[in-house]
ROTI-522347 format. One record per residue (C-alpha): residue in three letters; x, y, z. Coordinates in pm, whole numbers, padded with zeros to 5 digits, always signed. Layout:
N
alaXYZ;...
//
This chain:
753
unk+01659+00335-00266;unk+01772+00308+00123;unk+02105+00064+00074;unk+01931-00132+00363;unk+01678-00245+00129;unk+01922-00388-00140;unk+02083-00606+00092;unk+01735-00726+00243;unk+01548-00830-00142;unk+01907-00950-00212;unk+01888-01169+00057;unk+01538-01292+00021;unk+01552-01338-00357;unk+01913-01547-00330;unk+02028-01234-00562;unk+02336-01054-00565;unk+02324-00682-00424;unk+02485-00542-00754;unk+02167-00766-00951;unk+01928-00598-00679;unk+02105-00245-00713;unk+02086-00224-01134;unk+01743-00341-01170;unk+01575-00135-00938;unk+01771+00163-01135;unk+01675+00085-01447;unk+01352+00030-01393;unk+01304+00376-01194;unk+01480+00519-01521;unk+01134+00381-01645;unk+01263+00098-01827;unk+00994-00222-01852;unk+01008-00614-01699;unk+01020-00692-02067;unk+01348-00458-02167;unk+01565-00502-01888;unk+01524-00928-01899;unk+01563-00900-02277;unk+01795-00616-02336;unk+02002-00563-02034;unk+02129-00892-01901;unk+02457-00738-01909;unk+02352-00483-01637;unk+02136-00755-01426;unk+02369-01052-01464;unk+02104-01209-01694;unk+01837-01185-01461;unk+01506-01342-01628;unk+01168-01177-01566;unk+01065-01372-01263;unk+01338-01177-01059;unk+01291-00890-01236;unk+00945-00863-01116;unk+00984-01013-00774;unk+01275-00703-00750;unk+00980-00466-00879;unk+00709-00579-00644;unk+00942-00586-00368;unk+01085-00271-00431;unk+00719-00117-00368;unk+00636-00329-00080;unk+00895-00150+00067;unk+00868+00202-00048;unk+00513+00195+00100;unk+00638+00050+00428;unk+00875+00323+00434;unk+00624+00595+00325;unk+00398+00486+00664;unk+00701+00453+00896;unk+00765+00863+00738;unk+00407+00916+00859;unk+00405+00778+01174;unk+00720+00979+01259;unk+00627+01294+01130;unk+00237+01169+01367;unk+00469+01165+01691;unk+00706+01459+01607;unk+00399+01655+01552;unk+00259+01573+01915;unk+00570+01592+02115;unk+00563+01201+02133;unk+00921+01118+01936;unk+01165+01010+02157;unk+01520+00851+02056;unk+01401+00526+02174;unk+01116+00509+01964;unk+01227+00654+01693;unk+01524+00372+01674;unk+01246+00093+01703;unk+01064+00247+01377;unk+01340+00309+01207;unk+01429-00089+01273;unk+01107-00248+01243;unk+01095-00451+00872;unk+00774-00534+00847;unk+00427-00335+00844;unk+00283-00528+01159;unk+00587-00465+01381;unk+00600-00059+01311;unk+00236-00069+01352;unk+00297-00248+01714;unk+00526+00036+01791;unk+00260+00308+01737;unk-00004+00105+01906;unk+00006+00271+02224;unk+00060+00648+02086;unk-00163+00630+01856;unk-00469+00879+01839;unk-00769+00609+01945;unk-01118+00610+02066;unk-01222+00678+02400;unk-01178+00311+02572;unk-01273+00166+02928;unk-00901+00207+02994;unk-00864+00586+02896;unk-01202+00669+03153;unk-00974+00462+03410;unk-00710+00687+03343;unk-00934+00995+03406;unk-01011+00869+03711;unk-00677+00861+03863;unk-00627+00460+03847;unk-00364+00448+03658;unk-00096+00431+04014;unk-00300+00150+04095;unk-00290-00063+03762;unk+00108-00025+03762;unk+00119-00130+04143;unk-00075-00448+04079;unk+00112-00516+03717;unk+00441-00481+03961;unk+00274-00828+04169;unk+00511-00772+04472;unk+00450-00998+04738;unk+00283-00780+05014;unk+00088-00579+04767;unk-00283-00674+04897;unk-00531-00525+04629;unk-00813-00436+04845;unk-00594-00220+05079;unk-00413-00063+04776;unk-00789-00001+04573;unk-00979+00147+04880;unk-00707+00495+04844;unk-00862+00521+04499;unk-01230+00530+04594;unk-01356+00887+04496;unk-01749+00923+04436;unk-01638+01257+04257;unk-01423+01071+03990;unk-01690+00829+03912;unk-01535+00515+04151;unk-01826+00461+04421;unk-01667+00093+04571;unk-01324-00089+04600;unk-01444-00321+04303;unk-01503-00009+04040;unk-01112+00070+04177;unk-00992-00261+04079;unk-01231-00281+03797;unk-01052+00000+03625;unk-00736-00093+03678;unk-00736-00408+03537;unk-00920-00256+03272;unk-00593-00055+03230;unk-00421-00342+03260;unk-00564-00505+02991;unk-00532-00252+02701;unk-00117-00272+02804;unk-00167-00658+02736;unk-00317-00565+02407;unk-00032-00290+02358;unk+00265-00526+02454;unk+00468-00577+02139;unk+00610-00939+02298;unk+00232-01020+02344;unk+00166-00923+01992;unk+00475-01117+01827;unk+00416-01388+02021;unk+00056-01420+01984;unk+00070-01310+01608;unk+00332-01634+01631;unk+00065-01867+01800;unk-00223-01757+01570;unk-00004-01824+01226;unk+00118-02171+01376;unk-00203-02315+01533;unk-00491-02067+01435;unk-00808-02317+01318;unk-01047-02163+01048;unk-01393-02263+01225;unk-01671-02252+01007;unk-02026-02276+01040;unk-02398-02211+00897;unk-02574-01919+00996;unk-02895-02087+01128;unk-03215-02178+00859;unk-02970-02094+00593;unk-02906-02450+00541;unk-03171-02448+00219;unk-03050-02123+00066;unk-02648-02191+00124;unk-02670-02541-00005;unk-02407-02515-00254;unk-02172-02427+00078;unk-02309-02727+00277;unk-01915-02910+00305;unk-01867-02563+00497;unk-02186-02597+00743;unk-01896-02766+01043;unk-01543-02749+00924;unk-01234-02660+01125;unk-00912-02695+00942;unk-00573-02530+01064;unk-00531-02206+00946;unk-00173-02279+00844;unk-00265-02545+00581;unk-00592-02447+00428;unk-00576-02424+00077;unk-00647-02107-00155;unk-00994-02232-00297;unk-01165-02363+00076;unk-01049-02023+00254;unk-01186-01829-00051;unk-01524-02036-00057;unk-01569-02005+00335;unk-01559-01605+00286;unk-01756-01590+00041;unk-01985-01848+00233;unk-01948-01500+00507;unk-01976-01261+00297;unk-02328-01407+00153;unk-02468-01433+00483;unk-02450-01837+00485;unk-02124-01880+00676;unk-01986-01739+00993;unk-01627-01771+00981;unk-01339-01749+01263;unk-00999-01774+01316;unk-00800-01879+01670;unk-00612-02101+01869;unk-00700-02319+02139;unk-00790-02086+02430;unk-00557-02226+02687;unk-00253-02212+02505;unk-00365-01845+02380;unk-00433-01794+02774;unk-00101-02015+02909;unk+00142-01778+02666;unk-00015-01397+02788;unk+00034-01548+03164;unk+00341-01670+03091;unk+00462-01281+02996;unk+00244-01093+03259;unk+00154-01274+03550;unk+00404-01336+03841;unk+00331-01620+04105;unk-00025-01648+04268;unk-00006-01386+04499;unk-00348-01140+04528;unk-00190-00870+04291;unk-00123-01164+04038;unk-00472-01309+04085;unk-00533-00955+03920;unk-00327-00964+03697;unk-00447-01320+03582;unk-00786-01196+03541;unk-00683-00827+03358;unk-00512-01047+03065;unk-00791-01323+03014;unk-01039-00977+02970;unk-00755-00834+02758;unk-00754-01183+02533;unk-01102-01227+02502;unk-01200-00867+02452;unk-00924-00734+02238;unk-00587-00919+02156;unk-00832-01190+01998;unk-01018-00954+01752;unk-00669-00783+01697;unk-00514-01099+01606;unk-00795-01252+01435;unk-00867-00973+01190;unk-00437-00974+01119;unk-00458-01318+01057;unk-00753-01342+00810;unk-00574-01032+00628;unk-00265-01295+00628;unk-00442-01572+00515;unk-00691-01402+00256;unk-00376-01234+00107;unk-00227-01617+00129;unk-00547-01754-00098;unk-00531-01424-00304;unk-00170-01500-00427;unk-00252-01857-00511;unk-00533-01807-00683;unk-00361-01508-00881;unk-00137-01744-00960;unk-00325-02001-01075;unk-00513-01733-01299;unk-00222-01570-01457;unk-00038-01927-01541;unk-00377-02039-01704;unk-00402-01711-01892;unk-00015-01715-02027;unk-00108-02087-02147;unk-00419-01960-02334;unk-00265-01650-02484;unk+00081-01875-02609;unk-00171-02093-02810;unk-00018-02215-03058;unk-00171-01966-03403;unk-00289-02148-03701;unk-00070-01863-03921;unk-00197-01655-04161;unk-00457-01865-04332;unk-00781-01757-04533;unk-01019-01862-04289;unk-01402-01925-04289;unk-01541-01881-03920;unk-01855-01979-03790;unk-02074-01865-03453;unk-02319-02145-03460;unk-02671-02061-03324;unk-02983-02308-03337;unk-03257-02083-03361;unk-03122-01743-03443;unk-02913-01912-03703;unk-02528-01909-03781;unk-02301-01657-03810;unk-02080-01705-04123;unk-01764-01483-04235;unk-01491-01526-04440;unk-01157-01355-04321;unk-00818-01308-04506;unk-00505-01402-04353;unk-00472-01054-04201;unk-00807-01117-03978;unk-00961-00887-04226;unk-01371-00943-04291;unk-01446-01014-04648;unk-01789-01168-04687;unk-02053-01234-04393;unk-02351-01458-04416;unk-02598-01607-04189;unk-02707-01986-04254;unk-02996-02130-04098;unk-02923-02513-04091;unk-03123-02647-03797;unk-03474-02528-03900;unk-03546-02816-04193;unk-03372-03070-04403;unk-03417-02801-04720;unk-03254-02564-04531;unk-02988-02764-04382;unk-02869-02839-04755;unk-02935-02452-04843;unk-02684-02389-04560;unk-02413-02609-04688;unk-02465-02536-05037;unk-02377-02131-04911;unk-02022-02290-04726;unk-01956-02522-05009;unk-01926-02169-05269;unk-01785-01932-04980;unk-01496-02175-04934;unk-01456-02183-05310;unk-01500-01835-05363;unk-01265-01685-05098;unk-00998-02010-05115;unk-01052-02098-04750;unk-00757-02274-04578;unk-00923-02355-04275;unk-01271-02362-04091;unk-01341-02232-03758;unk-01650-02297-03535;unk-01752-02180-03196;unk-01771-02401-02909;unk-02132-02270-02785;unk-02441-02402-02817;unk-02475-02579-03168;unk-02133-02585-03214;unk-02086-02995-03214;unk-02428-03027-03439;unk-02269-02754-03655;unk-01928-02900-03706;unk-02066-03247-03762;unk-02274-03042-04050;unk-01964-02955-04176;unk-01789-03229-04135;unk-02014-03428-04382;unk-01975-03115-04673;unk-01740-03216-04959;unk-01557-02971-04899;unk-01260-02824-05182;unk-00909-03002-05063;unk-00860-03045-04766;unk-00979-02810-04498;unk-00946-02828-04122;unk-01240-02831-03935;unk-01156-02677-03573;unk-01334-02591-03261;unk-01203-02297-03132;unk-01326-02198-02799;unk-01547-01918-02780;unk-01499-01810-02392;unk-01554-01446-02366;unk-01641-01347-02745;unk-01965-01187-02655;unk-01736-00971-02426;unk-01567-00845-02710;unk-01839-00822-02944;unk-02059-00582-02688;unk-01706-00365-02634;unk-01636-00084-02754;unk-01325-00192-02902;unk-01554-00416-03170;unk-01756-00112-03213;unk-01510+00102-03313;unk-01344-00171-03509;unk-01683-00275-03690;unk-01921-00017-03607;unk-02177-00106-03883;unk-02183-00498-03785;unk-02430-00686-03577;unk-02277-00785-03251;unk-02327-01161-03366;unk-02091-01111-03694;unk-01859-00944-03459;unk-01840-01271-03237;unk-01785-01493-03537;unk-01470-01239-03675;unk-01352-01281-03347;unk-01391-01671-03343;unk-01194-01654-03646;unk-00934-01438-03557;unk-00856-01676-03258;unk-00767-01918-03493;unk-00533-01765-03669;unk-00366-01580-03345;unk-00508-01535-03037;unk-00300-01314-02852;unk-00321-01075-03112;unk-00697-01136-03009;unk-00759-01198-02673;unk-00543-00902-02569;unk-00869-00674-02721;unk-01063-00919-02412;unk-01049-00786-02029;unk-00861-01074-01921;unk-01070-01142-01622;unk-01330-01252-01895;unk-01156-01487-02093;unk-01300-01770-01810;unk-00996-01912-01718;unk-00921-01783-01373;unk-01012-01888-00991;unk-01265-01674-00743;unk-01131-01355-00980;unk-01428-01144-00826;unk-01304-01265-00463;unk-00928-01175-00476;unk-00768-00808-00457;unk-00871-00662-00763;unk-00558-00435-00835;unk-00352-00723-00739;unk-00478-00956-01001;unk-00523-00665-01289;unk-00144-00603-01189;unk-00078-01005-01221;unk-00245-01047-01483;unk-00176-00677-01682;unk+00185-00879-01645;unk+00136-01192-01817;unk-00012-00983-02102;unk+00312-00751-02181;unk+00529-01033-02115;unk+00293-01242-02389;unk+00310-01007-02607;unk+00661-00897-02604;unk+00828-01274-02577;unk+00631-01341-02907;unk+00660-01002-03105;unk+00418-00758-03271;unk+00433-00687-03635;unk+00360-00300-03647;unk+00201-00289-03999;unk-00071-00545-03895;unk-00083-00488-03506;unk-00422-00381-03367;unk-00420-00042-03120;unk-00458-00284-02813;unk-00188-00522-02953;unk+00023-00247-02931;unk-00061-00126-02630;unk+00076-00411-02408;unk+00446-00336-02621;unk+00709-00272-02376;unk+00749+00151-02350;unk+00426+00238-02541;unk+00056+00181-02373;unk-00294+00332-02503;unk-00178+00678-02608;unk+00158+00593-02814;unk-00040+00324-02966;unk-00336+00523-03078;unk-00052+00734-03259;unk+00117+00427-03427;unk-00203+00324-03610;unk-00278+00689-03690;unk+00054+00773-03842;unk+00003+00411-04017;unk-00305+00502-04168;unk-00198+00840-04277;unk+00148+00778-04382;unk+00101+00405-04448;unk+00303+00128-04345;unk+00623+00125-04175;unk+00961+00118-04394;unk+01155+00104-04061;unk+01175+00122-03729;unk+01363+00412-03757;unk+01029+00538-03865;unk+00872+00495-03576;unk+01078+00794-03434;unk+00806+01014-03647;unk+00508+00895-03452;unk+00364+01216-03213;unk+00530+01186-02899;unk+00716+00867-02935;unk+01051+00972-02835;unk+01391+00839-02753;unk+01305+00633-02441;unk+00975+00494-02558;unk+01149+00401-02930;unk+01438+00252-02691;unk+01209+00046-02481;unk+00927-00052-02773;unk+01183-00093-03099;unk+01315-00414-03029;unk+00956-00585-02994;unk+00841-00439-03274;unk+00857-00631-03587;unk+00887-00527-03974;unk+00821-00787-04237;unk+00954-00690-04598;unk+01169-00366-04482;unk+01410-00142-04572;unk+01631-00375-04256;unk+01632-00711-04230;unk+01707-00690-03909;unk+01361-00496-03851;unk+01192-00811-03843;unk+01390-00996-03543;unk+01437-00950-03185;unk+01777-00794-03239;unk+01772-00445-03103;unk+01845-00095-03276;unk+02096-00015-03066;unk+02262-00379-03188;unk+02271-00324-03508;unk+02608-00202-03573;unk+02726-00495-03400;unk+02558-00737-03674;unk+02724-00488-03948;unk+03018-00543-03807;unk+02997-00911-03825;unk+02872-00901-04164;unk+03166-00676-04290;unk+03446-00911-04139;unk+03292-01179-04323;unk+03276-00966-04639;unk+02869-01042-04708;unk+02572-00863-04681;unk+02326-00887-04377;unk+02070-01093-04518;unk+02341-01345-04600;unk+02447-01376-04291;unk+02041-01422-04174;unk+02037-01720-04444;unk+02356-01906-04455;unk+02474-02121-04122;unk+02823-02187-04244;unk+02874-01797-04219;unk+02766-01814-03865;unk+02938-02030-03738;unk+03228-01862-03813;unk+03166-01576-03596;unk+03358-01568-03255;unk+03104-01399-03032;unk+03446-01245-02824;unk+03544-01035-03074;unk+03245-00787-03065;unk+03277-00736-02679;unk+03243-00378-02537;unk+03183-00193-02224;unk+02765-00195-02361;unk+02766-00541-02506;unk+02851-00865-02337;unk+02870-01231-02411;unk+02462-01267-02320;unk+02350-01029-02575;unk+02568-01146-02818;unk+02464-01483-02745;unk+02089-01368-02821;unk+02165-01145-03109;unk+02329-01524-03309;unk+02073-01760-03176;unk+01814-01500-03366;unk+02017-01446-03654;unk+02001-01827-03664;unk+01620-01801-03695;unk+01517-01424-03739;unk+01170-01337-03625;unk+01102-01685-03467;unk+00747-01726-03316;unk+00820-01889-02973;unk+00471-02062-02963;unk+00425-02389-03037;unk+00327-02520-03378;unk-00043-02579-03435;unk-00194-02891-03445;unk-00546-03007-03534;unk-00790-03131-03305;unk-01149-03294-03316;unk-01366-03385-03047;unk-01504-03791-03054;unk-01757-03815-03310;unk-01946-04068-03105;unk-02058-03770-02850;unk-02198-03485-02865;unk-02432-03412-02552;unk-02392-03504-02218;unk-02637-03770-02268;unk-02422-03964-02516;unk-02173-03986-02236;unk-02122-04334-02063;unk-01883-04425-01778;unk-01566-04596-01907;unk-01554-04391-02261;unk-01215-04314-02365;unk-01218-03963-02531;unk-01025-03661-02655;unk-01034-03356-02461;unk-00907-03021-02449;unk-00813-02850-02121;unk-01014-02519-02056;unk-00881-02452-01704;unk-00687-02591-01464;unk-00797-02466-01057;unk-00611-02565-00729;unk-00833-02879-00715;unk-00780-03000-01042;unk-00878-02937-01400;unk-01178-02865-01604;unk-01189-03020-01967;unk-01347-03016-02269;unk-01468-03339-02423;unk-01742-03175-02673;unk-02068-03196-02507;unk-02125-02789-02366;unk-02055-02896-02012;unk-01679-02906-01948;unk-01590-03236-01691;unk-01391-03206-01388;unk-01030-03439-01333;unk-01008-03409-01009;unk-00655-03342-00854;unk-00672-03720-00732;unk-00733-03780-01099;unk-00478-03615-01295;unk-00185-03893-01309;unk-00100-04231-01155;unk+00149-04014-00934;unk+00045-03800-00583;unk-00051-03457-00752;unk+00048-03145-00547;unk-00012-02875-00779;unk-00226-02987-01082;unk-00036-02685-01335;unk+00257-02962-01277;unk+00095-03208-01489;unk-00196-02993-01736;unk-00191-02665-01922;unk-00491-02458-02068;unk-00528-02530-02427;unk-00359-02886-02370;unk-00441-03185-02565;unk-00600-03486-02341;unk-00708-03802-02304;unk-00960-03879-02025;unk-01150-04161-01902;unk-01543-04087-01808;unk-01603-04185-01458;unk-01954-04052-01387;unk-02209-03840-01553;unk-02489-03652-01316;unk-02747-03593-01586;unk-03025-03404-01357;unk-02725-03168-01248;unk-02466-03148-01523;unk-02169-03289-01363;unk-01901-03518-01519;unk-01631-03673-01350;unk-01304-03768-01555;unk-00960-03943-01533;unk-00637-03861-01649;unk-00517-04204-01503;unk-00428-04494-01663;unk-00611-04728-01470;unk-00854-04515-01345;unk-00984-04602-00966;unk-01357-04660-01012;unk-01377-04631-00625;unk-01296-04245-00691;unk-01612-04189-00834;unk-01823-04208-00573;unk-01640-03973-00298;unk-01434-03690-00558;unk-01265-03597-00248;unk-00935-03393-00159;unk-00652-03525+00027;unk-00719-03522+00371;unk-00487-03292+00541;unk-00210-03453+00741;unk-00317-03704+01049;unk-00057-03485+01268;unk-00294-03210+01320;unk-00535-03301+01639;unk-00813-03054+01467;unk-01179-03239+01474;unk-01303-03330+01158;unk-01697-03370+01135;unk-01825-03623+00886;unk-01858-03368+00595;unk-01502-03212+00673;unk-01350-03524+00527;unk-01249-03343+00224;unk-01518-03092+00032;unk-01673-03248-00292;unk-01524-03016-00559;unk-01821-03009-00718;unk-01990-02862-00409;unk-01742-02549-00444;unk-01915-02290-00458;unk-01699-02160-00735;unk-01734-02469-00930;unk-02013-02340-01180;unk-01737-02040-01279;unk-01550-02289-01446;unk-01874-02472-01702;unk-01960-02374-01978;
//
């Protein structure tokens, strides 16, 4: 890695060069985000996986930058172009728009207006009336030019050609560019409008039928919907800056009093604006801004997706899970604590009174036969009449009844990850084991789930797709390895997301497990087909081993650490699982006596705090929840009800909860707290716990409107608008541009249920 790059993410992360410098080598030695933030804070000065990723992505950003500045060198070397000059100005240029600037004018292009100019010997003239001296008079100068042989019949086709040549060195200019690429990121104004008689057909887009905004300060979600509102036909959608000033700045560079060479000039560079520095910069700033909305709404995804996959796991429970269904009937299966299918069943309570008691009878003896612990039912259609059903069931001790959130169970029970798992099962039965699994852990079962399908992202089909599988590909490993995987248990695509193993290594764990049977050791892991050194280095400490040969196999304390715990364990003359269980023995330990050139003070730091609690689960502990009893359908909804709520997602424009009725409400960023709200993840998580007020209900088109607030303002209801962007800007506003209703999104309906 060029030394020149160290220094530059060093400086842009607020990082040391010697952080910078270690990371990016251990991570080209293939270690993971995971490893180096757990197991090598020694080597990165403790750097957490935020930096360690932001070193990563950077790191590439500028690999590829220097694999096209390679190209475009070897491009001019090849056709005699490469002088010293230019070859110092790419070797110096730090970003992707300035090297392509530099190659502008050599690069191989299209025939233009300006290269038949060219052909035709006008090129003498174009520099003599770009020079604008004083007794240059363009008529005189144009009429040597005229040559019916050449293709220039008058004095105008003369001049006409060299101010077409004239123009495409405007366009060329790199100060032009900078400055202009300057003037379109400052004051560039998104102008939307609707493609004519698509008023009826692009309704849902109608707050985008006459909006201007400034470029600079539109939000993720509006410059998302508007190109979408494009790409369907509805919308047509540009990008610029007020004309003059566009105009005033190019004249300011190129033209030189108001002589008749300028007047010229004047006119060459308004052509050059309006027929190509305008598209140029237009199409660089909607790649600047789309990549803007892409990043925030990535964001937004992969936050809401490390809240939902950190739910907090029931535990390993005997649970009894239900897929409710109204006219198909329910889905019914009992699972142990290991998520493995005992009994399945299908009840049919909705179709009489006889059959409703049939039903219960059929839960009453499965909970008694297989000692259920806990009750799961699906969120979907039938789900609040079903756990009202059983609710009312005298049920043995004192089970849970829980709704557990069903988003993107079909997905796995069509995969074929749930056929190979349950290959003689209906797909139904497989959505109800699934339902039930959740309960107990999801990550272990979401992580079987395309994430994009788990419902709780933002415009995922509109971003860059290998930008949010990479984003979001992230927040699985880092899930999975910040909580642990017990290797006897673990599922193939569990294992898969373990730091140093993927599909492949995985496939071989659960084949040597079923062969051999369960793990003893890690050590054993070393026996797996084609797990060697590096991948046992990078996987071993994530890996967990309940009831081993090792305690230590079932904490976070590494391998390679081991002999450092021994070594605490022998000066205090007791055994390692002593140590693990008595506090007075640790806190005799003084961390500075175990020091070395491989371990520091941070690792030894970690290595106690999980001695102190040995396998810890860093999720939260599980708590019950139950919807209001007095609602169940929209319908039963009135404004002013106070109700219980669970968050399902949480979107730039505010958050989308569950109160029990099949249609998620809306809290609108205005909505979420008695404070100004910037970014609504600052104040709600997925999976959270709420309280919300109902403000409105739209029966006829499914829409409810809720408050977070205290005191909710009833005067809210009516308008569900955005902030206004700041008064500074002079940008008109039309009526609708006040602020979009966010129910009007046109991504709105990928958020309900």
């Amino acid at each position: 890695m060029r030394e020149k790059h160290i220094h530059k993410i060093a400086g842009e992360l607020e990082l040391t060069p010697q952080q910078v410098l270690a990371t990016s080598a251990l991570l080209d030695e293939g270690a993971t985000v995971p490893f180096v933030a757990r197991y090598r804070k020694e080597a990165t000065d403790s750097l957490d996986e935020v930096a360690i990723t932001a070193i990563r992505d950077r790191i590439h950003q500028l690999r590829e930058l220097d694999k096209r500045r390679e190209a475009i060198l070897n491009s001019l070397l090849e056709r005699e172009l490469l002088s010293d000059e230019i070859k110092e100005k790419i070797l110096e240029a730090e970003t992707l728009a300035v090297l392509e600037d530099i190659y502008l004018p050599y690069r191989p292009k299209r025939r233009t207006r300006a290269t038949v100019a060219r052909e035709q010997g006008l090129e003498p003239l174009a520099l003599k009336l770009l020079a604008q001296e004083n007794n240059t008079v363009p008529l005189a100068e144009a009429g040597a030019f005229v040559n019916s042989d050449k293709g220039v019949e008058t004095i105008e086709d003369a001049l006409a050609g060299a101010r077409d040549i004239i123009a495409e060195l405007v366009n060329e200019d790199q100060l032009a560019r900078k400055k202009m690429r300057a003037l379109y990121a400052e004051k560039g104004i998104f102008h939307s409008r609707v493609v004519p008689d698509k008023e009826m057909e692009g309704s849902k887009y109608r707050d985008y039928f006459d909006w201007q905004e400034p470029a600079s300060k539109a939000p993720s979600h509006r410059i998302l919907a508007m190109r979408r509102g494009e790409k369907e036909g509805v919308l047509t959608l540009h990008v610029h800056p007020p004309v003059a000033e566009a105009l005033t700045l190019l004249q300011s560079i190129f033209v030189n009093g108001d002589g008749e060479a300028s007047q010229q000039v004047r006119s060459a560079v308004q052509d050059s604006y309006k027929r190509l520095l305008s598209q140029s910069m237009e199409t660089e700033i909607r790649k600047v801004t789309k990549e803007r909305a892409d990043t925030e709404a990535i964001r937004v995804f992969a936050d809401n997706l490390r809240e939902l996959l950190l739910a907090p796991p029931l535990g390993r429970k005997n649970v009894l899970a239900i897929d409710p269904g109204i006219r198909t009937g329910c889905k019914v299966v009992c699972l142990d604590g290991q998520g493995k299918l005992l009994k399945s069943d299908t009840i049919y309570p909705f179709t009489s009174e006889k059959s409703k008691l049939e039903s219960m009878a059929i839960l009453e003896k499965l909970c008694e036969d297989y000692e259920v612990e806990a009750i799961a039912v699906g969120n979907g259609t039938g789900g609040r009449e079903t756990e009202a059903m059983v609710r009312g069931m005298d049920l043995p001790g004192n089970i849970p009844v829980i709704m557990v959130n069903e988003s993107g169970a079909s997905v796995y029970s069509a995969s074929q990850v749930a056929r190979d798992e349950f290959p003689d099962l209906d797909v139904s039965v497989r959505g109800a084991i699934s339902i039930g699994r959740r309960l107990v852990d999801p990550l272990a079962e979401l992580v079987k789930i395309d994430p994009k399908s788990i419902g709780v992202g933002q415009y995922q089909h509109d971003v860059d797709q290998q930008a949010l599988k990479s984003s979001l590909d992230d927040v699985v490993i880092s899930c999975v390895n910040g909580v642990g995987v017990e290797v006897n248990t673990a599922s193939e695509q569990l294992l898969t997301y373990v730091s140093g193993l993927g599909p492949q290594l995985a496939k071989n764990i659960v084949k040597h497990r079923n062969e051999h049977g369960p793990f003893v050791s890690r050590g054993g892991l070393k026996k797996v087909e084609r797990l060697g050194p590096k991948a046992f280095e990078q996987a071993a400490g994530f890996l967990r081993i309940r009831d081993g040969k090792n305690p230590l196999d079932a904490t976070a304390v590494h391998p390679e650490s081991y002999p450092v715990v021994e070594a605490m364990a022998s000066d205090l003359g007791c055994s390692i699982m002593e140590l693990l269980s008595d506090n007075e023995l640790r806190q005799r330990i003084d961390p500075s006596k175990y020091v070395t050139e491989a371990v520091g003070i941070p690792t030894l730091t970690d290595i106690l705090a999980e001695l102190a609690k040995p396998g810890r689960d860093p999720r939260e502990p599980f708590e019950t929840f139950a919807f209001s009893r007095e609602v169940q359908k929209i319908d039963d909804l009135r404004p002013g009800m106070r109700l219980p709520g669970i968050v399902t997602n949480v979107t730039a424009f505010g958050a989308f909860v569950d109160v029990g009725v099949h249609q998620d409400g809306l809290v609108h960023i205005s909505q979420l707290a008695d404070r100004f709200v910037r970014n609504p993840s600052d104040v709600v998580k997925t999976q959270q716990q709420v309280t919300v007020t109902v403000l409105e209900v739209d029966l006829e088109r499914k829409r409810i409107s809720l408050s977070m607030k205290a005191n909710p303002d009833k005067s809210a209801t009516g308008t569900k608008r955005e902030p206004k962007p700041e008064r500074k800007s002079k940008v008109r506003r039309t009526k609708q541009a006040k602020g979009p209703d966010p129910f009007n999104n046109p991504f709105a309906d990928a958020f309900k249920k």
